[in-house]
PDB file with one MODEL, atoms N, CA, C and O in Angstrom:
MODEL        1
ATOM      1  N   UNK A   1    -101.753  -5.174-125.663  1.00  0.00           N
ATOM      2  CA  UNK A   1    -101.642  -6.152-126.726  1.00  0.00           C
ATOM      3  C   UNK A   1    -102.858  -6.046-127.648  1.00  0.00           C
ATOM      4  O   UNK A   1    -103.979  -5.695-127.278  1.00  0.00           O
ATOM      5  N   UNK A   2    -102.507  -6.390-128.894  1.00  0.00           N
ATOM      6  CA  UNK A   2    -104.105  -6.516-129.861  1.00  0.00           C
ATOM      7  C   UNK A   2    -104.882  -7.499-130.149  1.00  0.00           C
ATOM      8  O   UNK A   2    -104.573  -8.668-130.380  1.00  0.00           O
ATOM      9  N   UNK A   3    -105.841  -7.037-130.134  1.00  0.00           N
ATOM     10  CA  UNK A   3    -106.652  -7.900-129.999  1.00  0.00           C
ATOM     11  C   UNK A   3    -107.053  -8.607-131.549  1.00  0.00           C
ATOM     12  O   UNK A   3    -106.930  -7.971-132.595  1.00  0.00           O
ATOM     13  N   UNK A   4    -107.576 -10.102-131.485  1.00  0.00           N
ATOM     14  CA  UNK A   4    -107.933 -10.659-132.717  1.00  0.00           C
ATOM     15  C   UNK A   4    -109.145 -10.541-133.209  1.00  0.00           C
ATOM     16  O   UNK A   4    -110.234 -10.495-132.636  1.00  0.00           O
ATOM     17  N   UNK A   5    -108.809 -10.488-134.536  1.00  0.00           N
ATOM     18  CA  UNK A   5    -110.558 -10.517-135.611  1.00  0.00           C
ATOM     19  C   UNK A   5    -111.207 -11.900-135.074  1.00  0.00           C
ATOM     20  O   UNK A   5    -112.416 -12.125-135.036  1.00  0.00           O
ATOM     21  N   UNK A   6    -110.329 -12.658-134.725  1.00  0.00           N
ATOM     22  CA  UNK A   6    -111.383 -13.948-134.617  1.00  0.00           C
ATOM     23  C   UNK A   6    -111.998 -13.806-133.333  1.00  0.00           C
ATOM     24  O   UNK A   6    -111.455 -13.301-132.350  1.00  0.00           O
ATOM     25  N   UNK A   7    -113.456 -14.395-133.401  1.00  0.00           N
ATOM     26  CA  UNK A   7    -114.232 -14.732-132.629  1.00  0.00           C
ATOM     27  C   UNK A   7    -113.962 -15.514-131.398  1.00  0.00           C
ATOM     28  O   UNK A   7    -113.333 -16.568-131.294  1.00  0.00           O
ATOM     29  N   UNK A   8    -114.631 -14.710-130.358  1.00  0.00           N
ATOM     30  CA  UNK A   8    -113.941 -15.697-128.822  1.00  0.00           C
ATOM     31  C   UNK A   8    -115.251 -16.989-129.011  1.00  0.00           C
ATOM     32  O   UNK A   8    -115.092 -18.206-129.109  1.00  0.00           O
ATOM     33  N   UNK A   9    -116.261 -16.360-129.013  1.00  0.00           N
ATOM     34  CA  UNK A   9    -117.486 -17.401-128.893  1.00  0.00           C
ATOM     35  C   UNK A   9    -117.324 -18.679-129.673  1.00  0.00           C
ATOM     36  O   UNK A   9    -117.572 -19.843-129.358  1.00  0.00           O
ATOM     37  N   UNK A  10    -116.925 -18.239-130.585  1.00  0.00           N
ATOM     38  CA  UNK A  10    -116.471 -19.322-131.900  1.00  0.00           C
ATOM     39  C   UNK A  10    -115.605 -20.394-131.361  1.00  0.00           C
ATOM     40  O   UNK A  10    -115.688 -21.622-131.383  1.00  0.00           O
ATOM     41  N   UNK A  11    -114.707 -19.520-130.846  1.00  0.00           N
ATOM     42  CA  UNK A  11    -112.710 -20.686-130.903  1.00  0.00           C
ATOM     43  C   UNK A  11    -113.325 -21.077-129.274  1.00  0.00           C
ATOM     44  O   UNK A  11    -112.710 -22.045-128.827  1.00  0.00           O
ATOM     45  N   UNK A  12    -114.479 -20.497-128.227  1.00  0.00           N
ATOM     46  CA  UNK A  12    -114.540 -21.618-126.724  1.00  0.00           C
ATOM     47  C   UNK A  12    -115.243 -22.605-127.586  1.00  0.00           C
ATOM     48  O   UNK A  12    -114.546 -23.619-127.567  1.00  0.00           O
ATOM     49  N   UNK A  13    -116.609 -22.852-128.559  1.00  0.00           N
ATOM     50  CA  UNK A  13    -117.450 -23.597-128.671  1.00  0.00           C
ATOM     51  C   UNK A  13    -116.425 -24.478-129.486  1.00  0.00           C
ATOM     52  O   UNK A  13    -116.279 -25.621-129.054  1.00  0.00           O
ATOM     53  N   UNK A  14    -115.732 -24.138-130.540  1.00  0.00           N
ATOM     54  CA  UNK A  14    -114.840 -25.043-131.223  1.00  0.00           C
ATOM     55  C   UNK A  14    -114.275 -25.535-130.308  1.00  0.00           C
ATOM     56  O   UNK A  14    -114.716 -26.679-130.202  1.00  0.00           O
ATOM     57  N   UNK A  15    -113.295 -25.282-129.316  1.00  0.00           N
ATOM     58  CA  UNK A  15    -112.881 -26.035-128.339  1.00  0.00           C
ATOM     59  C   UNK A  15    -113.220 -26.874-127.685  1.00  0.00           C
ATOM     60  O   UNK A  15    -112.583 -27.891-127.409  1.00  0.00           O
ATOM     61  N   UNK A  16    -114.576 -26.489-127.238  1.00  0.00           N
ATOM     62  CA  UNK A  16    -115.157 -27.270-126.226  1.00  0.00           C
ATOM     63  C   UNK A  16    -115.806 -28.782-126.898  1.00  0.00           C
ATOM     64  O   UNK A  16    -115.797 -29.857-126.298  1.00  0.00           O
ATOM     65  N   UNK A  17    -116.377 -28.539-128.338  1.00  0.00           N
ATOM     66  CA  UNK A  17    -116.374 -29.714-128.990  1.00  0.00           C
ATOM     67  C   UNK A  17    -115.999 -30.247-129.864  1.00  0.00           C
ATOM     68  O   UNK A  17    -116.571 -31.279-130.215  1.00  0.00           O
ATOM     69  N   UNK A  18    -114.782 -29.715-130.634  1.00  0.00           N
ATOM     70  CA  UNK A  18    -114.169 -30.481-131.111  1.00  0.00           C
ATOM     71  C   UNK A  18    -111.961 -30.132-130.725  1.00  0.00           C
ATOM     72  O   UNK A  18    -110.973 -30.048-131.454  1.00  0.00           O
ATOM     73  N   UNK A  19    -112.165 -30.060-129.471  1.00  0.00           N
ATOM     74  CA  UNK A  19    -110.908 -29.976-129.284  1.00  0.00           C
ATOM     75  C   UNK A  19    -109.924 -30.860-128.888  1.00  0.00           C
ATOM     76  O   UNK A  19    -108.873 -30.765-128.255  1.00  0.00           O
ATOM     77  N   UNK A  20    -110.603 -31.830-129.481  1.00  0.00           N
ATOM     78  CA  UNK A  20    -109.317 -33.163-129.222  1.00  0.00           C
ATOM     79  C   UNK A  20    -108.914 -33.328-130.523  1.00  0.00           C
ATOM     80  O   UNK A  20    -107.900 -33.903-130.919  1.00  0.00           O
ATOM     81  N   UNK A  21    -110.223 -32.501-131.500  1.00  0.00           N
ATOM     82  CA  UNK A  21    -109.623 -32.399-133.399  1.00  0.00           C
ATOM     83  C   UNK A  21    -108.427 -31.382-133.412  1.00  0.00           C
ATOM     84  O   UNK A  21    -107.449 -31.718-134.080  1.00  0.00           O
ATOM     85  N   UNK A  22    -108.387 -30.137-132.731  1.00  0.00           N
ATOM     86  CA  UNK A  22    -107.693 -29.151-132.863  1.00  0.00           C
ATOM     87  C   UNK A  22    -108.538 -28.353-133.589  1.00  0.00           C
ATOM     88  O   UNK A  22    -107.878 -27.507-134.193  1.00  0.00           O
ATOM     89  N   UNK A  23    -109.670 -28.261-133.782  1.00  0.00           N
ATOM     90  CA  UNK A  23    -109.910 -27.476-134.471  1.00  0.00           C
ATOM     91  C   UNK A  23    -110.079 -26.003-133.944  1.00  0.00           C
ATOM     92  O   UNK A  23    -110.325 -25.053-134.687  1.00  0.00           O
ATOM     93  N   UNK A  24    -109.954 -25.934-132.864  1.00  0.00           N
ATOM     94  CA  UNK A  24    -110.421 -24.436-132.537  1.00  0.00           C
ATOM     95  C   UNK A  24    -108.838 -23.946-132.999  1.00  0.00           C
ATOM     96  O   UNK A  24    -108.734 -22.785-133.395  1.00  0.00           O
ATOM     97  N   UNK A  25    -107.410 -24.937-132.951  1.00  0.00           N
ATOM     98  CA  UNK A  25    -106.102 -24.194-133.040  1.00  0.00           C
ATOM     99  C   UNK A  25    -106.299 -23.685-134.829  1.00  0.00           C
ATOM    100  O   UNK A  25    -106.059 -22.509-135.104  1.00  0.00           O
ATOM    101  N   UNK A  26    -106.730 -24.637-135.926  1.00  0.00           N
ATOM    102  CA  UNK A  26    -106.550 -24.533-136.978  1.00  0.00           C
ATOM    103  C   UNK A  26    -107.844 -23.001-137.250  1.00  0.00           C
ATOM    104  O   UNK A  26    -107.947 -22.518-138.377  1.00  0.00           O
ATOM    105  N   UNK A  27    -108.418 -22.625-136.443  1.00  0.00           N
ATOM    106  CA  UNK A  27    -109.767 -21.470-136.499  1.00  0.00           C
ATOM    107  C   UNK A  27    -108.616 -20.114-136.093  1.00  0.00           C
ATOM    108  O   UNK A  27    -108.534 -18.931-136.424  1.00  0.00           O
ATOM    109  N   UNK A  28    -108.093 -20.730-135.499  1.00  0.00           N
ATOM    110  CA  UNK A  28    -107.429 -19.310-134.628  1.00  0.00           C
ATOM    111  C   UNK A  28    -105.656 -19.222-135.682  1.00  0.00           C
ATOM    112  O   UNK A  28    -104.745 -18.456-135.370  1.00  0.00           O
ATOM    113  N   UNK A  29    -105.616 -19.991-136.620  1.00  0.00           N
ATOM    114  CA  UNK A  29    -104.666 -19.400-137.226  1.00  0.00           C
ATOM    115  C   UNK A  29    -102.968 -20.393-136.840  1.00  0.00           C
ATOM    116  O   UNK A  29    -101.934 -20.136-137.457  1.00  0.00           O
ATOM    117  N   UNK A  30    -103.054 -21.570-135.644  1.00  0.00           N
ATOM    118  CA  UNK A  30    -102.311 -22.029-135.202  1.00  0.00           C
ATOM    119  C   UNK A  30    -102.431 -23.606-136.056  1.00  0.00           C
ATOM    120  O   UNK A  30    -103.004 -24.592-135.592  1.00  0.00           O
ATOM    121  N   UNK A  31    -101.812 -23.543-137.255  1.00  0.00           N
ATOM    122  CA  UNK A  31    -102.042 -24.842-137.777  1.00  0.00           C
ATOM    123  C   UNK A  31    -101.113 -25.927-137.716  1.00  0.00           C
ATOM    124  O   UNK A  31    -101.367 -27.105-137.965  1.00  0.00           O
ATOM    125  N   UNK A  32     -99.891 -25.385-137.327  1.00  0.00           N
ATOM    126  CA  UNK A  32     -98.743 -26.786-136.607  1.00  0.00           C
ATOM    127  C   UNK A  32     -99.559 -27.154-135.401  1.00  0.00           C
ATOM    128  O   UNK A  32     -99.921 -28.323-135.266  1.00  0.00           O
ATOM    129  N   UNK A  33     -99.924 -26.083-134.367  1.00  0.00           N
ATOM    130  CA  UNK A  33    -100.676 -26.820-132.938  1.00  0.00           C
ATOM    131  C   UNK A  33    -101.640 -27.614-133.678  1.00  0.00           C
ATOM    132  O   UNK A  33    -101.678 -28.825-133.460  1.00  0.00           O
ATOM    133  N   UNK A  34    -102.272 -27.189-134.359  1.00  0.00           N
ATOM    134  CA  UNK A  34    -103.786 -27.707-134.998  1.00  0.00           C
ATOM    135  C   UNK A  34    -103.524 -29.220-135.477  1.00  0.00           C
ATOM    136  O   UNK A  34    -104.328 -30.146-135.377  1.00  0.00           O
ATOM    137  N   UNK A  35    -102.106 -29.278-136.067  1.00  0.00           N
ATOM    138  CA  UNK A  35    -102.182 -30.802-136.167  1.00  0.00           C
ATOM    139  C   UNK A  35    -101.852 -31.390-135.610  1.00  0.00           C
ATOM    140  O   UNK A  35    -102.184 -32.551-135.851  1.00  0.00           O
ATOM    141  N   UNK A  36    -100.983 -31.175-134.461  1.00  0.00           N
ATOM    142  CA  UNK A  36    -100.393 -31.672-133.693  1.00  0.00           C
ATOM    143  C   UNK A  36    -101.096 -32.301-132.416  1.00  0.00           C
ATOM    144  O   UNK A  36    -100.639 -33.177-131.682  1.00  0.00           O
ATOM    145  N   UNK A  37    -102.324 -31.641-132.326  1.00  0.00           N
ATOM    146  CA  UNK A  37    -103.124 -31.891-131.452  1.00  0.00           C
ATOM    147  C   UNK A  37    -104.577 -32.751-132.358  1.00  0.00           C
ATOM    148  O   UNK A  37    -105.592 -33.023-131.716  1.00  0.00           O
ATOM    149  N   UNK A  38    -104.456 -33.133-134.036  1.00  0.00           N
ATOM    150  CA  UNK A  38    -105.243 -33.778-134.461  1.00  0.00           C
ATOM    151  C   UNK A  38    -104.414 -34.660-134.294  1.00  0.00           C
ATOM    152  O   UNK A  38    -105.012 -35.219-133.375  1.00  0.00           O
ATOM    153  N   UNK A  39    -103.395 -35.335-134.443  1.00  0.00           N
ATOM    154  CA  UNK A  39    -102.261 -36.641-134.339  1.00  0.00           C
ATOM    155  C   UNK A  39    -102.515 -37.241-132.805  1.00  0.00           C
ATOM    156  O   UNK A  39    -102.587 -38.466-132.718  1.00  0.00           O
ATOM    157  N   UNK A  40    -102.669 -36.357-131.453  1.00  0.00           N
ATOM    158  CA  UNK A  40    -102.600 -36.727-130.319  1.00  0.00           C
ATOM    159  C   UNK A  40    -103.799 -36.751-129.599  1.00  0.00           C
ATOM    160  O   UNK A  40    -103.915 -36.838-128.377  1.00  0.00           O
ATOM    161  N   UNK A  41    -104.741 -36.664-130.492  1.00  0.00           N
ATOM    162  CA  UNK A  41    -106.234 -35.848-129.856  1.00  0.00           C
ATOM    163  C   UNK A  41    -106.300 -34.773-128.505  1.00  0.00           C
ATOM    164  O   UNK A  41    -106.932 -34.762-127.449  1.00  0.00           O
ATOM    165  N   UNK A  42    -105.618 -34.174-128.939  1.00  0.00           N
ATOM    166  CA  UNK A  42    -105.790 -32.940-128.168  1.00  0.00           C
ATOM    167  C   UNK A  42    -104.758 -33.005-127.301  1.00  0.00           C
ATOM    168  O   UNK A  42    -104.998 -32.360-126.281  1.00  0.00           O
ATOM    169  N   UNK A  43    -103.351 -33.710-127.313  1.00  0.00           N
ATOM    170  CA  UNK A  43    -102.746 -34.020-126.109  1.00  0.00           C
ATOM    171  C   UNK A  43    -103.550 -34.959-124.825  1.00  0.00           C
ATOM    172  O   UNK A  43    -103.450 -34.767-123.613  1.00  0.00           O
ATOM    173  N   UNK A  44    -104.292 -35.928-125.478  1.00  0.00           N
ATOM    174  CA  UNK A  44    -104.907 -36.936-124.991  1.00  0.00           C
ATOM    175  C   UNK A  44    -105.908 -36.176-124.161  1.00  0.00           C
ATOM    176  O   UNK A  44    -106.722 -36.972-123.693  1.00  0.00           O
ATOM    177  N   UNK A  45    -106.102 -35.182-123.874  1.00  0.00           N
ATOM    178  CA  UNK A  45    -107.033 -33.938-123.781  1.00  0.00           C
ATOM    179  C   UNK A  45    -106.860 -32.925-122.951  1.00  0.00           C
ATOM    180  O   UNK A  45    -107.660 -32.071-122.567  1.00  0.00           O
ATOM    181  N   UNK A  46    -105.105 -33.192-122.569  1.00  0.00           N
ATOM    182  CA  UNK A  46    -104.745 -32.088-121.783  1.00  0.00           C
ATOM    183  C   UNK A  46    -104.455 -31.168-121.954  1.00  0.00           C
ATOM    184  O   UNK A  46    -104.543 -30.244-121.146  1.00  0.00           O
ATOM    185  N   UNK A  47    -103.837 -31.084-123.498  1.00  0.00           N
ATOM    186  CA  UNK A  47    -103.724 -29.947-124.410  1.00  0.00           C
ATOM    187  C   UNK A  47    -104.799 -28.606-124.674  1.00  0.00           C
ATOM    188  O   UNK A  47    -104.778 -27.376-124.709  1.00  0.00           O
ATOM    189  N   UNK A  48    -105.836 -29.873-124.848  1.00  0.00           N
ATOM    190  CA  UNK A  48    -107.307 -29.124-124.640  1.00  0.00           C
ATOM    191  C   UNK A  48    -108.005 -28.414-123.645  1.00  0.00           C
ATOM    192  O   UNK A  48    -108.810 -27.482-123.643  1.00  0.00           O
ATOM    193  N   UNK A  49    -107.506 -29.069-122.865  1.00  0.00           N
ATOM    194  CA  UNK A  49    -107.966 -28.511-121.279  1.00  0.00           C
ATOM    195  C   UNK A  49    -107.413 -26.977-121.090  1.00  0.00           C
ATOM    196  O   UNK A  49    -107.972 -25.888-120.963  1.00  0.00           O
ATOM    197  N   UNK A  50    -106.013 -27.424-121.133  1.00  0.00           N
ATOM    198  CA  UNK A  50    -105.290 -25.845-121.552  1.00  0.00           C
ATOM    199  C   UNK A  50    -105.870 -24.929-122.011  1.00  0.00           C
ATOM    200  O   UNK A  50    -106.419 -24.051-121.345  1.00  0.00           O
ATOM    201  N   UNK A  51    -105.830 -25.007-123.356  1.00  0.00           N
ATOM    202  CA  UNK A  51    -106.583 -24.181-124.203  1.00  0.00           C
ATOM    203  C   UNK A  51    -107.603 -23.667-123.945  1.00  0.00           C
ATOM    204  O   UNK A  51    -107.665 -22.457-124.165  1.00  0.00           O
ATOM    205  N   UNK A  52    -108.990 -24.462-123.297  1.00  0.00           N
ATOM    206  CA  UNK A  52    -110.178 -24.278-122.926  1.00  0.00           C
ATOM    207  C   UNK A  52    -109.769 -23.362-121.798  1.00  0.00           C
ATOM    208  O   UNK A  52    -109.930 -22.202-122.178  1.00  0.00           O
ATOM    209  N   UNK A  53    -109.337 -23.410-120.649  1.00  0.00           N
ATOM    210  CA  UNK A  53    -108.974 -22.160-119.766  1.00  0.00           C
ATOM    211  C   UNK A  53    -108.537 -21.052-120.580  1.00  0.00           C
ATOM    212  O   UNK A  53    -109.090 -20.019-120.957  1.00  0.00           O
ATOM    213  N   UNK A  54    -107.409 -21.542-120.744  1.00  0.00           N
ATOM    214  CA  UNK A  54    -106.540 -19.939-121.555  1.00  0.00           C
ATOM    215  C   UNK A  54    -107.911 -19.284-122.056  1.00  0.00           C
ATOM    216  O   UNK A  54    -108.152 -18.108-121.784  1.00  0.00           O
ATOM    217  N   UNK A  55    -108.881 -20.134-122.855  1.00  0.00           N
ATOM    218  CA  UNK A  55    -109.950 -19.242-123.542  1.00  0.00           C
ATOM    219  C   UNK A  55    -110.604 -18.234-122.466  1.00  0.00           C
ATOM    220  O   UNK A  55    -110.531 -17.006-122.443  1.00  0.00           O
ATOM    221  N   UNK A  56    -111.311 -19.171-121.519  1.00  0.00           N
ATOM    222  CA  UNK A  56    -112.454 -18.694-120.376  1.00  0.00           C
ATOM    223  C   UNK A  56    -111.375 -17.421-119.911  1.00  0.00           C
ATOM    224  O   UNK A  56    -111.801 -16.273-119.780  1.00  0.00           O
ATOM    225  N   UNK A  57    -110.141 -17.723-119.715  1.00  0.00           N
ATOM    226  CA  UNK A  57    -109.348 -16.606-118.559  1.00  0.00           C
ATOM    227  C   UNK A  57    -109.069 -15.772-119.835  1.00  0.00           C
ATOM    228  O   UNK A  57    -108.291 -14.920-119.408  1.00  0.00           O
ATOM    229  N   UNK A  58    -109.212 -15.579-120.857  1.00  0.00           N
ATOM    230  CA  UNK A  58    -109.014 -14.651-122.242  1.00  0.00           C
ATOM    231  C   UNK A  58    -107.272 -14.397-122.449  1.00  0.00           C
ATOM    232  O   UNK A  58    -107.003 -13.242-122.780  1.00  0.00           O
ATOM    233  N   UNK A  59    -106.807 -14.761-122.387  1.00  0.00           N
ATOM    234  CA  UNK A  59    -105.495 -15.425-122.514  1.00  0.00           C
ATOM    235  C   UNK A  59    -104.985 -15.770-123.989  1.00  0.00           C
ATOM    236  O   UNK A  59    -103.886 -15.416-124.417  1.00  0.00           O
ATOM    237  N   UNK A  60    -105.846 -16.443-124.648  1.00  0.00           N
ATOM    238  CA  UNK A  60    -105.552 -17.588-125.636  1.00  0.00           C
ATOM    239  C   UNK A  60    -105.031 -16.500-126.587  1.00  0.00           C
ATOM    240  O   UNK A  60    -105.212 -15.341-126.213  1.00  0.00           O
ATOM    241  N   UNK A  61    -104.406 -16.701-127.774  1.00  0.00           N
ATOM    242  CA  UNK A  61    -103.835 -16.023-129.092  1.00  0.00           C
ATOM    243  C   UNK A  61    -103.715 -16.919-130.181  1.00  0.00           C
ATOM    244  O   UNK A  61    -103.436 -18.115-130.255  1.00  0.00           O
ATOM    245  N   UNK A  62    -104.167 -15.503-131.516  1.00  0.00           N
ATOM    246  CA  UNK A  62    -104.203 -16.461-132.603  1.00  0.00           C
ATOM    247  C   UNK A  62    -103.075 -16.865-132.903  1.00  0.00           C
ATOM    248  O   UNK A  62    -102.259 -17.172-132.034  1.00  0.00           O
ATOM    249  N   UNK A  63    -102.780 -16.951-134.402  1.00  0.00           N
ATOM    250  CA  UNK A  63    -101.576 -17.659-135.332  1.00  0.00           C
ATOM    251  C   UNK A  63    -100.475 -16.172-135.324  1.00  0.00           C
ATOM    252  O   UNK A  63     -99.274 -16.241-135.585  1.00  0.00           O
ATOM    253  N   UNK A  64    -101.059 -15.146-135.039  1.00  0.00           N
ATOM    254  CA  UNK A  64    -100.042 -14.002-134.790  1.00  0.00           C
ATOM    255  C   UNK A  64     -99.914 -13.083-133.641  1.00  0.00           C
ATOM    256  O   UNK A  64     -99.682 -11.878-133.545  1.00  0.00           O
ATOM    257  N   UNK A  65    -100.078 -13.778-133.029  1.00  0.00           N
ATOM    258  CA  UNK A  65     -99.938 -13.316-131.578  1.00  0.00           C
ATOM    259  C   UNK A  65    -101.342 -12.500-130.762  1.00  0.00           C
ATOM    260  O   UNK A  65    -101.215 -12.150-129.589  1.00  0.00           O
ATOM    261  N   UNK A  66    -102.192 -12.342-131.254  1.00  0.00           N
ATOM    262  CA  UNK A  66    -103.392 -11.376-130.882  1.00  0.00           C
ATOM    263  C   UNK A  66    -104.368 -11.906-130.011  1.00  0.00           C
ATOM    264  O   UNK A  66    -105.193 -12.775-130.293  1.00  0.00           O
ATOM    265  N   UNK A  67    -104.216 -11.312-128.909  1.00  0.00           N
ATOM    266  CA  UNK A  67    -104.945 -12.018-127.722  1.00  0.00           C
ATOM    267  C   UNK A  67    -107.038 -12.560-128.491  1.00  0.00           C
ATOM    268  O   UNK A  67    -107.831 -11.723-128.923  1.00  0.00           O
ATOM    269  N   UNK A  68    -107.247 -13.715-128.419  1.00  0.00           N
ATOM    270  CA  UNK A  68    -109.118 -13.335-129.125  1.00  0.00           C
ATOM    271  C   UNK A  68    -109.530 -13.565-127.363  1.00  0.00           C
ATOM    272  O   UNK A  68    -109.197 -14.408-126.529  1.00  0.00           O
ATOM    273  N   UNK A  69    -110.414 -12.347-127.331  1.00  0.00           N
ATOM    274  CA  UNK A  69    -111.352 -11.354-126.714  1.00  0.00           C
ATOM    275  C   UNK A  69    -112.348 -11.432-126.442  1.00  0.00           C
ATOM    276  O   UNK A  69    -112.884 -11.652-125.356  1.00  0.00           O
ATOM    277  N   UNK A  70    -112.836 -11.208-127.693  1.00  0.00           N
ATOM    278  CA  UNK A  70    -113.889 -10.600-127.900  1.00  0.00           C
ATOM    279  C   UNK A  70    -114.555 -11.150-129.168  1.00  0.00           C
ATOM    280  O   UNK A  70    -115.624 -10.680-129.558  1.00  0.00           O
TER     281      UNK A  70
ENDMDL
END
């Protein structure tokens, strides 16, 4: 799979503090999640929680499918 231009360091630290905004989804190109998770704060922060793994386990993908890495 390919990998994304965006920054991993970037979209964990966005996550980690402001991911009940969504902002690490709206960084990575996912801007329906991105609001969807600004409306719910993050899926009340389980959404976030998600995300925050998927990151650490390198998992996560941007707005077009590209695993960020690196």
């Amino acid at each position: 799979m390919e990998q994304s231009e965006k920054s991993w360091l970037t979209t964990v630290l966005l996550c980690f503090f402001l991911g009940g905004l969504g902002i690490h989804s709206f960084y990575a190109g996912k801007t329906v999640n991105g609001i969807i998770q600004l409306l719910t704060c993050g899926g009340c922060g389980v959404w976030t929680l998600i995300d925050f793994i998927m990151l650490l386990t390198k998992k996560y993908t941007d707005g077009e499918g590209k695993i960020i890495s690196e």
